[in-house]
C-alpha positions as CSV (number, residue, x, y, z in Angstrom):
1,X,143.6,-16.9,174.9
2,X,140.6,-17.4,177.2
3,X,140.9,-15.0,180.1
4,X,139.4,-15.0,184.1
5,X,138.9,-11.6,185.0
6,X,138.0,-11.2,189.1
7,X,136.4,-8.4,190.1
8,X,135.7,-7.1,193.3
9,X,131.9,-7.6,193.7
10,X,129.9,-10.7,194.7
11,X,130.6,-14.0,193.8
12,X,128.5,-17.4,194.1
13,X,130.8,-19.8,193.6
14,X,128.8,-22.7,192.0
15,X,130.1,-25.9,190.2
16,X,129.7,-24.4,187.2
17,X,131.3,-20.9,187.9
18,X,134.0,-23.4,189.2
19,X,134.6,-25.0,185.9
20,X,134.7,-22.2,183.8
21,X,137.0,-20.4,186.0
22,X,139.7,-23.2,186.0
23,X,139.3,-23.8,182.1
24,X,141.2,-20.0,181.7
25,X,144.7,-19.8,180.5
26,X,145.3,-16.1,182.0
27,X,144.2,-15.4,185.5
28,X,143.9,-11.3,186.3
29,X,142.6,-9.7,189.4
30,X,141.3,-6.7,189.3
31,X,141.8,-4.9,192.8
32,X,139.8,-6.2,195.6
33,X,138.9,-9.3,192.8
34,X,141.6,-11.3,194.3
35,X,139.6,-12.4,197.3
36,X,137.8,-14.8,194.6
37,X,141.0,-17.0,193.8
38,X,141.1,-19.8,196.1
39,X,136.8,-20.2,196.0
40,X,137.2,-20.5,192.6
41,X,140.3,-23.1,193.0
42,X,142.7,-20.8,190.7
43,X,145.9,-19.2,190.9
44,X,146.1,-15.5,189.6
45,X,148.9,-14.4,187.2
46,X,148.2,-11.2,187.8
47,X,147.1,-8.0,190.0
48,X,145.8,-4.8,188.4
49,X,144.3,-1.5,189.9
50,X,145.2,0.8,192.5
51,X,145.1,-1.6,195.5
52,X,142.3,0.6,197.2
53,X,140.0,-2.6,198.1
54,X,141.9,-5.5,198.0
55,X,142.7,-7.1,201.4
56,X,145.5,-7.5,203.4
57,X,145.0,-10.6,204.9
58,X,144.1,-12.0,200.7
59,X,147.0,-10.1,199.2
60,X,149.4,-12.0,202.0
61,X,148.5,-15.3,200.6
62,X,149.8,-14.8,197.0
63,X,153.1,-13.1,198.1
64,X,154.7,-13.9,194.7
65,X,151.8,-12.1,192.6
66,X,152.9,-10.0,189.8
67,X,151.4,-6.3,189.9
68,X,150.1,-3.8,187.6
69,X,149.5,-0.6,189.9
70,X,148.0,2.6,189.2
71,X,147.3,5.8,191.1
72,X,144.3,6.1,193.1
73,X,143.5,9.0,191.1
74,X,142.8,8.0,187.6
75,X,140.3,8.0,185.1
76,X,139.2,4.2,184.7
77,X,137.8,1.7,186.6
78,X,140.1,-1.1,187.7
79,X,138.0,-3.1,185.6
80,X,138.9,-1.3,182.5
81,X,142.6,-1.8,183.5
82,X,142.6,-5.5,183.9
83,X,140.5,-5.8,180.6
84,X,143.5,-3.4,178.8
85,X,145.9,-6.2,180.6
86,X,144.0,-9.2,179.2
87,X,143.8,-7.4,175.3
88,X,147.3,-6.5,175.2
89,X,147.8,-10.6,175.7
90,X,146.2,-11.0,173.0
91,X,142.7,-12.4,174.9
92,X,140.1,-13.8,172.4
93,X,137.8,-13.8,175.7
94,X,137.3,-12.6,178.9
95,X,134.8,-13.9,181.2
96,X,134.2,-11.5,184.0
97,X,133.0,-12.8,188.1
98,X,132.1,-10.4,190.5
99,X,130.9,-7.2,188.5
100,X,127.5,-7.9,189.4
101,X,125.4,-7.1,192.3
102,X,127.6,-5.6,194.7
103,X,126.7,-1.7,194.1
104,X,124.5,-0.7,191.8
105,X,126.7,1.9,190.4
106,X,129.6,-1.1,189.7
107,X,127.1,-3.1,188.2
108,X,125.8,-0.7,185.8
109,X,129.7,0.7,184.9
110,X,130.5,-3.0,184.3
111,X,127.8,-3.9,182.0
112,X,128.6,-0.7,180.2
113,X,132.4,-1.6,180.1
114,X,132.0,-5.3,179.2
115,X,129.3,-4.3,175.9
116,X,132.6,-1.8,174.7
117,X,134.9,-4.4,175.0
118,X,132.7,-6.9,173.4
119,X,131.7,-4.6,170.8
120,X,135.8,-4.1,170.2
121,X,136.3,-7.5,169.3
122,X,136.9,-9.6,172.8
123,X,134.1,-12.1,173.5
124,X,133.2,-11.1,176.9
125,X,130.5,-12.2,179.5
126,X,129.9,-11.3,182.9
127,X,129.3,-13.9,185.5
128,X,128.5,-14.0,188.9
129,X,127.1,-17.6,189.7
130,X,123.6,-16.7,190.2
131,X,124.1,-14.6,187.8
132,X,124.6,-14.0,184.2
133,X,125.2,-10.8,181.7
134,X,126.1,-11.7,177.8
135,X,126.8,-8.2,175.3
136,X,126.0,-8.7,171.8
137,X,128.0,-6.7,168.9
138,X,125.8,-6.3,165.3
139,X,125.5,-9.4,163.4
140,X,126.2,-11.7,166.4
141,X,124.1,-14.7,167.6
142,X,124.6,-16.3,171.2
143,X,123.1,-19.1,172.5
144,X,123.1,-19.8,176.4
145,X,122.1,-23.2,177.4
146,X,119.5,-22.8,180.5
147,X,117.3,-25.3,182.0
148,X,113.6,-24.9,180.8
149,X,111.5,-21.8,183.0
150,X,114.7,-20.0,183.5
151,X,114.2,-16.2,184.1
152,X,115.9,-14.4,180.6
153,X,115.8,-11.1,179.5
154,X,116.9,-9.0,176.6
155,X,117.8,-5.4,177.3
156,X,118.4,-2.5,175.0
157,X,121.6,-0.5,175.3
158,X,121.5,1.9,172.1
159,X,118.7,3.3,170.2
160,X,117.2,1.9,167.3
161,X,117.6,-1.5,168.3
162,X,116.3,-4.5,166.5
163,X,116.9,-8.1,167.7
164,X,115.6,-11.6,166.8
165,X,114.9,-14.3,170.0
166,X,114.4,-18.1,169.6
167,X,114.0,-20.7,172.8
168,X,111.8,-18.8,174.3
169,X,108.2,-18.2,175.6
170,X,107.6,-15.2,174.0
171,X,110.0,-15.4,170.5
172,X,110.8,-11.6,168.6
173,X,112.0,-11.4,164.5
174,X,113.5,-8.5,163.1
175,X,111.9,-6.6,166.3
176,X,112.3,-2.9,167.0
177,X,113.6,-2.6,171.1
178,X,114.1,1.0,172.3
179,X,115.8,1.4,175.3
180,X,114.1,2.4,178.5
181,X,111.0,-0.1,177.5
182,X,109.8,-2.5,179.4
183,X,109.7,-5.1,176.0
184,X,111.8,-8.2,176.5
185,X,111.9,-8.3,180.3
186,X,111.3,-11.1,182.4
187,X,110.7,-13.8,179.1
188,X,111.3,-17.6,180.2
189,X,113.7,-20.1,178.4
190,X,112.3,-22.9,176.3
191,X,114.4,-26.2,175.6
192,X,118.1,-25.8,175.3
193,X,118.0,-22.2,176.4
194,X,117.4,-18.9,174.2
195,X,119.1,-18.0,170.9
196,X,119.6,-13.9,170.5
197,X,120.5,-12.3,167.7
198,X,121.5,-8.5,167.9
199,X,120.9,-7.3,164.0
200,X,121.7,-3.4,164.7
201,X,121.8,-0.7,167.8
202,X,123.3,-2.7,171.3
203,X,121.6,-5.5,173.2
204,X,122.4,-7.5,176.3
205,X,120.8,-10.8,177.5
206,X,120.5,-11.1,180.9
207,X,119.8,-14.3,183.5
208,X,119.2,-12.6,186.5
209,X,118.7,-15.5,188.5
210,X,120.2,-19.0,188.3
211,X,119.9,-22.3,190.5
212,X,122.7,-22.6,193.2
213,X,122.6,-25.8,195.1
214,X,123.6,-24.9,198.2
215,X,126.1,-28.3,199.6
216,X,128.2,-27.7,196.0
217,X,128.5,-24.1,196.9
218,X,129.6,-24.2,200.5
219,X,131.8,-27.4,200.2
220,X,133.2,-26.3,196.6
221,X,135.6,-29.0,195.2
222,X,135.7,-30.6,198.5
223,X,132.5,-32.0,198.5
224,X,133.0,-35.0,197.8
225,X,135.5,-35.4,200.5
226,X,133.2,-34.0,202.9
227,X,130.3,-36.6,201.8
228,X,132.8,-39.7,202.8
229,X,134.0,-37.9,205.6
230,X,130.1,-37.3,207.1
231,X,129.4,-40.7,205.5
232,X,132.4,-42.6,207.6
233,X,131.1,-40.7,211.0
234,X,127.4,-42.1,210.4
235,X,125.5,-42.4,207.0
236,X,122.3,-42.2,208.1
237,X,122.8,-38.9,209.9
238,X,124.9,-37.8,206.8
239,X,121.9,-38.4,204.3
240,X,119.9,-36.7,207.2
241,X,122.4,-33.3,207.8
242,X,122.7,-33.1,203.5
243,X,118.7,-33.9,202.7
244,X,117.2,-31.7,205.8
245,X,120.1,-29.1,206.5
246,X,121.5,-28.0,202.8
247,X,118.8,-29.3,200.3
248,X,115.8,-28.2,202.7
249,X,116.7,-25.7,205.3
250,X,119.9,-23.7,203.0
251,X,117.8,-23.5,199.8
252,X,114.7,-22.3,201.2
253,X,113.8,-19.2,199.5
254,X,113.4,-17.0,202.1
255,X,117.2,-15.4,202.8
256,X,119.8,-15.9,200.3
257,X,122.9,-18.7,200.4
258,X,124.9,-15.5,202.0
259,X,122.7,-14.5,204.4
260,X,122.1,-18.5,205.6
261,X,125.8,-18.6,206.1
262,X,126.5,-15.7,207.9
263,X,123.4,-16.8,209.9
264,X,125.0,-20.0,210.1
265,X,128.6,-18.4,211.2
266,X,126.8,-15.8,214.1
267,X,125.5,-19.6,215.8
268,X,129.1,-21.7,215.4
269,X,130.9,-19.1,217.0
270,X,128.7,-19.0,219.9
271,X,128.9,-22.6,220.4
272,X,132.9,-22.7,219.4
273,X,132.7,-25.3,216.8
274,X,135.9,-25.0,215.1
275,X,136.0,-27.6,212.4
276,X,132.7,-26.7,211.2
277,X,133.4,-22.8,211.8
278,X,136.3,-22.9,209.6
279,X,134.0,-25.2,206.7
280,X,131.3,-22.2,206.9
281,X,134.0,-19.5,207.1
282,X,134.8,-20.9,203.5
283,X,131.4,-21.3,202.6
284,X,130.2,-17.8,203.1
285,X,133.1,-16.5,201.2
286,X,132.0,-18.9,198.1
287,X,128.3,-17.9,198.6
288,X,129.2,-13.9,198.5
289,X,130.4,-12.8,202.0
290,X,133.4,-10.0,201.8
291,X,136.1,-10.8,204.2
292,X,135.0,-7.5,206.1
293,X,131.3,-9.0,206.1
294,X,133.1,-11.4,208.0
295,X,135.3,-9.7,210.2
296,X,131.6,-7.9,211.3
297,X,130.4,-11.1,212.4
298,X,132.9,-12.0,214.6
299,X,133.0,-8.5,216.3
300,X,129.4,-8.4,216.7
301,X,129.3,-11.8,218.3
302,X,131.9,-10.8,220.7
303,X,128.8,-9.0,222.5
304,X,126.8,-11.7,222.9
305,X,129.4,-15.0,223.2
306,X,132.3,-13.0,225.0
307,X,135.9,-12.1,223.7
308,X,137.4,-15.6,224.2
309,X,135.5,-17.8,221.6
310,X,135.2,-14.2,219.4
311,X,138.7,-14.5,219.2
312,X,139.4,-17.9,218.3
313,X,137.0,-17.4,215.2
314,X,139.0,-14.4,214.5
315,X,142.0,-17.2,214.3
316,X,140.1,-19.1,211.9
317,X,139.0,-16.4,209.8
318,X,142.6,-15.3,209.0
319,X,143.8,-18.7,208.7
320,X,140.9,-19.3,205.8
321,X,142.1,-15.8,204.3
322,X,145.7,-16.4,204.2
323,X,145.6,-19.5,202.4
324,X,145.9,-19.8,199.0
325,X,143.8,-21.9,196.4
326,X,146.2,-24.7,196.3
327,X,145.9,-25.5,199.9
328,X,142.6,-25.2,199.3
329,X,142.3,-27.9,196.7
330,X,144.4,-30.0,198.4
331,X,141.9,-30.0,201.2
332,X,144.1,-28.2,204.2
């Protein structure tokens, strides 16, 4: 069984996040995870953790969710809970959104957790979009397809460490990799992406940083939609708003997708653009944003646009949160 584990971190929800994600047979949430669902266009099967971060307005759209609750006070991380949920179904793997980036802490527990489970006999990687973590157990090879000059590197996690790398620049056979050493940081991909072999000790290869066009992104499995609709109002100004706006301005590599959206949120509110409010409100959450992020907008917005048109974004905001993925693939 090929499992979608959510977690509660950051998420960059891009096309090919997207198709993963729906390609899973068992959906769980773990906590605050849930908010991922509908920018992902899935339906979760199930809720784990002690319901400390996931939020109200999400939790309201997927009234019929089944739930796995624990105390507050315990001993393991949410994380580890839904991953004891997805092995008692019998999962062969588990990919993992939104254990990376968040808090450093999180991160560096989730890495931790997922090279465990891996290294117990579930194929496990952790994804968050822009982002990409693959464990390795003894005697295993993986291969990760990655456009040529892509970041890559190959971390130790256990003494004594001795890997072999093919596909890319700098390639390693039979090589000794102590942990806490610099060796195998920042290499670059070659051809069809790197080919990592972990021989003894614990290894991880990471991608730290991977393309995200922004249009796909904000307009997720809409976008097509939203081309013909821009396209029907005036296709000259549509190639014009997608060429200059999302390909130029969105991807510059100054602020992050997030940041340009929540940018992007602070001016529609001021001038009360609902349509394209609620379009960004969805886009930030795809690109990252926490519904609180959001909620921090509006309020601070409030002091420079007034309480009326604060309060209509509110609206929208809790109108986007409260619906669930299928509304959302059906383009409501």
């Amino acid at each position: 069984m090929r499992v979608l584990l959510l977690a509660a971190g950051r998420v960059v929800a891009t096309p090919a996040l997207r198709a993963a994600a729906v390609a899973a047979e068992l959906v769980i949430a773990a906590d605050g995870g849930l908010r991922h669902a509908r920018g992902l266009g899935v339906r979760p099967d199930l809720l784990v953790g002690d319901l400390d971060s996931v939020d109200d307005a999400v939790l309201r759209g997927w009234p019929e969710l089944a739930r796995v609750v624990h105390p507050v006070d315990k001993d393991a991380l949410d994380l580890e809970l839904a991953l004891d949920e997805a092995r008692a179904r019998a999962a062969r793997s588990v990919l993992i959104v939104g254990a990376l980036g968040d808090r450093l802490d999180h991160s560096l527990a989730a890495v931790a957790v997922a090279e465990r489970y891996h290294r117990e006999g579930i194929e496990v990687t952790l994804d968050s979009g822009d982002a990409r973590v693959l464990p390795l157990r003894p005697g295993q090879t993986r291969h990760e397809p990655l456009a040529a000059d892509t970041i890559i590197s190959v971390l130790a996690t256990r003494p004594g460490t001795r890997v072999s790398l093919s596909g890319a620049r700098w390639t390693l056979e039979h090589a000794l990799l102590e942990a806490g050493v610099g060796l195998g940081v920042s290499n670059v991909a070659l051809g069809d992406g790197p080919h990592l072999t972990l021989h003894e000790g614990g290894s991880v290869l990471v991608v730290p940083r991977l393309p995200t066009p922004a249009a796909a992104i904000i307009w997720g499995s809409q976008a097509a939609r939203v081309r013909a609709d821009l396209a029907r109002r005036h296709g000259a100004l549509a190639e014009l708003i997608e060429r200059v706006a999302y390909e130029g301005v969105f991807e510059r590599p100054g602020l992050d997708l997030r940041s340009r959206e929540l940018l992007a949120l602070a001016h529609l509110i001021t001038v009360g653009q609902g349509d394209d409010l609620r379009t960004h409100l969805i886009g930030a959450l795809r690109a990252g944003a926490t519904p609180d992020e959001l909620r921090e907008v509006v309020l601070h917005a409030a002091m420079f646009v007034g309480f009326p048109r604060a309060l209509a974004a509110a609206d929208a905001l809790q109108q986007v949160l409260g619906a669930d993925a299928s509304a959302e693939e059906a383009g409501a």
